[in-house]
Residue, then its C-alpha position, 0 to 999 in steps of 0.5 A: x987517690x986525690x980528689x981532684x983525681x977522683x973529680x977528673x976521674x968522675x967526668x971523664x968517665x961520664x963522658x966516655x959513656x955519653x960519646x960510646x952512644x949509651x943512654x943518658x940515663x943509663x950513662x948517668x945511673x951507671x957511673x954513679x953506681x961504679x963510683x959508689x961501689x969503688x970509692x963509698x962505703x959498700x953498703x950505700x950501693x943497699x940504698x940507691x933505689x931509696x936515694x933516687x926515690x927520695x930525691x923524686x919524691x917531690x910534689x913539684x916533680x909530679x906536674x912534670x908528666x901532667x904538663x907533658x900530658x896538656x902538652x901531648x894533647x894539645x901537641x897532637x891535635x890540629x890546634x897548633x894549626x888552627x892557631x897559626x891559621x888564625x894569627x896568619x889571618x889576622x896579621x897578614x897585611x903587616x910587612x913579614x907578617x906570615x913570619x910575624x905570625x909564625x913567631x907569636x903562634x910558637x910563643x902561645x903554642x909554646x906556652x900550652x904545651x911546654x914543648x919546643x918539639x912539640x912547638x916546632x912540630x905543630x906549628x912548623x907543619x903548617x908554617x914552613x910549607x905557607x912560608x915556603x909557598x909565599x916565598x920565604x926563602x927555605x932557611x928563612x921559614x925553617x929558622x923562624x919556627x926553630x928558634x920559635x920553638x925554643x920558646x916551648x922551655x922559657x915560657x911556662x909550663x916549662x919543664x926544664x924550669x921546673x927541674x931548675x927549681x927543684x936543683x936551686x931550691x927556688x920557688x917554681x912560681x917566681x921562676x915562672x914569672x920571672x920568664x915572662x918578660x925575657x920570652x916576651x924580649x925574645x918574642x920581640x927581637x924574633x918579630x924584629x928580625x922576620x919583618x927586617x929579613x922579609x924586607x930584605x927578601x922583598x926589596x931583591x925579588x922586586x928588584x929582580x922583577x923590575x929587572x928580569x919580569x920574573x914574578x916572586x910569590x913574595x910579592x903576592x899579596x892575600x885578601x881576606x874579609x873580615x868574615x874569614x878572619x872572624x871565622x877562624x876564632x871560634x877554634x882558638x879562642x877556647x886554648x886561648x882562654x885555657x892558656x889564660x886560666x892556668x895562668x891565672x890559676x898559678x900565679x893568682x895562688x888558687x891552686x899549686x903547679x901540680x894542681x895547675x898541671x892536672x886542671x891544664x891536661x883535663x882541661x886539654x882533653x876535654x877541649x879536643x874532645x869537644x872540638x876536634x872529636x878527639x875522644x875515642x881509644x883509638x884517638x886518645x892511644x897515641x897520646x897517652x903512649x906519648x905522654x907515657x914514653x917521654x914522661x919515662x924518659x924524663x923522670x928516668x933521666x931525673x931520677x938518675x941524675x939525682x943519684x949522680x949529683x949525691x955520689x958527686x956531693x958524696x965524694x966532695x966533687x962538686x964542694x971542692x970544684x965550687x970552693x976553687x971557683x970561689x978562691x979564683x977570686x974572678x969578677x962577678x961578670x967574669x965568673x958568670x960568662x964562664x959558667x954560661x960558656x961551659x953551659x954553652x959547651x955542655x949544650x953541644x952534646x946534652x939536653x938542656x935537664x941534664x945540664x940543669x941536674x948535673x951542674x948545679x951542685x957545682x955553679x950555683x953555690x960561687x954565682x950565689x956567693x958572687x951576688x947574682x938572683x938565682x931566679x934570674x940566673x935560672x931565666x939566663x941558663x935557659x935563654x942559654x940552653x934554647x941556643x943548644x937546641x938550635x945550635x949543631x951538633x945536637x941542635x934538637x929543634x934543627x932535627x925537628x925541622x929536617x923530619x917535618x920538612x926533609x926536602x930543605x937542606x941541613x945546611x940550610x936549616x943551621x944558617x937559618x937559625x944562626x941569626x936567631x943564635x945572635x939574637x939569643x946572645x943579644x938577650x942574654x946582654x940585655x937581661x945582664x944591663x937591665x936585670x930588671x926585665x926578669x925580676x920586676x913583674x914577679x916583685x910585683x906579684x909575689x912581693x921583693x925576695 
């Protein structure tokens, strides 16, 4: 059999186990084990537990279960509450500042917990229904806190990075720093469009009011003393400076991503405990069991995929498909928005790790040979891969948002987030004209490449 059969073969095959409903972990683990018993030397399938235990075998795959653990604690406490009370105090006399705070609230949120679920589960808890009780229109409220939550895998401590490091072989350090500029982009053009959507909003109910009388809670304005606001800090101050001290810790070199993640999940517990009384087995059950459960899926998912991508290196797969990308001979710019179409296509029915792990054995040898900074590369993939959580007919985040607020429809839901879709895009042109949003602040601190 040719190898472009066996490579047709090889997907499709992948494929059809994905779409007959199997997991993805088992999809993976089970085609790459057909494909070793059939094509490889029999006895290679002796050596695919060793082969998945060397590829996991990595100190830097070890913070992924402790990020989660800081993530499940945090996640799973009232502190994403807290956090949106006091940014929603503090800016409420801005135009469209309650959709204001609710997009800073999923950055630092997001940047605790390394979670978009988790971001939009703990802020969207309390956002929509504020949103929605001041007004918002309800695919307005839901959009702001889907695509906020996408923020939850561009800004550190980010899974789906850290699993980009590992498949590109670039330090996790500078990828994290290179994030920072492109999700503070993100932060800004999201802020932008809630206060421009809520002027929009704004301008019609009073229009509608001066027409009709008919009174809009959009035009309600809150009144808090500066006492209420002050009052609300004490709460969120303590996250704040643990979010600031991990950064520190990581990015100052006093301590690894591993060691980073271990002090963030201590620390974490020790911060519910103190203040939400969040200590006993009973309080601390389902965050472990959480932290157990997605950690399993996660590494299962890992270590499967790894195995794919060695059978796929095994058999030439994924050397002969780069070669040909390569002898296409496309342009640099053309080469790129091909890979980030098909990673847009992928994102229609897998999560952002899989994709990372099963497609870069094959896009990153031609877009490191066309000249392109795979730490930036790595800051686009994700910006890319945020849209397939909001974008159907996977779209995680909109699922999330239909199980924290069911009464909203899904229509609804998706042409909420349809905007936030084009503003992604919009970031994805502007990181491609000034390159430099992603790479100068880690030049900066790590020193030129």
């Amino acid at each position: 059999m040719s190898l472009l059969s066996i490579g047709l073969l090889y997907g499709g095959v992948t494929l059809f186990a994905m779409f007959i409903g199997m997991p993805i972990a088992f999809a993976l683990g089970a085609v790459a084990t057909l494909f070793m018993i059939a094509f490889m030397p029999h006895g290679s399938v002796d050596t695919i537990t060793q082969n998945v235990y060397e590829e996991m075998a990595s100190i830097t795959l070890l913070s992924i279960p402790l990020f989660i653990l800081k993530g499940a604690a945090i996640g799973r406490s009232p502190a994403g509450r807290d956090l949106y009370g006091a940014l929603h105090a503090w800016m409420h006399w801005i135009p469209g500042g309650l959709g204001i705070a609710n997009v800073f609230a999923c950055a630092l949120f997001a940047a605790m917990a390394g979670s978009s679920p988790a971001t939009c589960s703990a802020i969207g808890s309390a956002g929509i229904p504020e949103m929605r009780k001041h007004g918002y229109s309800p695919g307005f409220a839901s959009g702001i806190i889907a695509a906020g939550g996408t923020l939850g895998i561009l800004l550190p401590p980010s899974i789906t990075m850290i699993l980009y490091a590992v498949a590109a072989e670039q330090s996790l350090g500078r990828l994290f720093l290179a994030a920072i500029g492109p999700a503070l982009l993100l932060v800004a053009l999201f802020a932008g469009y809630a206060m421009f959507k809520f002027r929009r909003e704004y301008r019609a109910a009073l229009a509608q009011y001066k027409l009709t009388g008919a009174h809009s809670e959009l035009l309600r304005v809150d009144t808090l003393t500066v006492y209420d606001k002050f009052a609300l800090l004490p709460r969120v101050l303590p996250f704040v400076i643990l979010l600031t001290g991990v950064m520190v810790a990581l990015y100052g070199g006093y301590a690894t991503p591993s060691e980073t993640a271990g002090l963030g999940a201590v620390l974490a517990l020790a911060l519910i405990a103190s203040i939400y009384s969040v200590w006993t087995p009973r309080d601390l059950e389902p965050i472990l069991i959480a932290t157990l459960r997605e950690s399993t899926m996660l590494m299962m998912i890992i270590g499967m995929s790894l195995l794919y991508s060695y059978v796929m290196s095994y058999l030439h797969i994924s050397q002969s498909t780069a070669q040909w990308i390569v002898s296409l001979e496309l342009s640099r710019w053309v080469l790129l928005a091909a890979i980030l179409l098909m990673v847009v296509v992928l994102g229609f029915f897998l999560p952002p790790v899989s994709i990372i792990l099963m497609t870069a054995p094959i896009i990153l040898p031609p877009l490191k040979a066309a000249g392109f900074d795979l730490i930036w590369f790595g800051v686009i993939m994700t910006i890319v891969m945020e849209m397939g959580l909001i974008h159907p007919p996977v779209g995680l985040n909109i699922f999330v948002i239909k199980n924290i607020a069911p009464d909203i429809p899904l229509r609804d839901v998706v042409w909420g987030v349809m905007p936030f879709v084009a503003l992604m895009m919009l970031g994805v042109v502007v990181l491609c004209i000034f390159p430099e949003i992603a790479t100068w602040f880690a030049d900066a601190i790590m020193g030129p490449k």
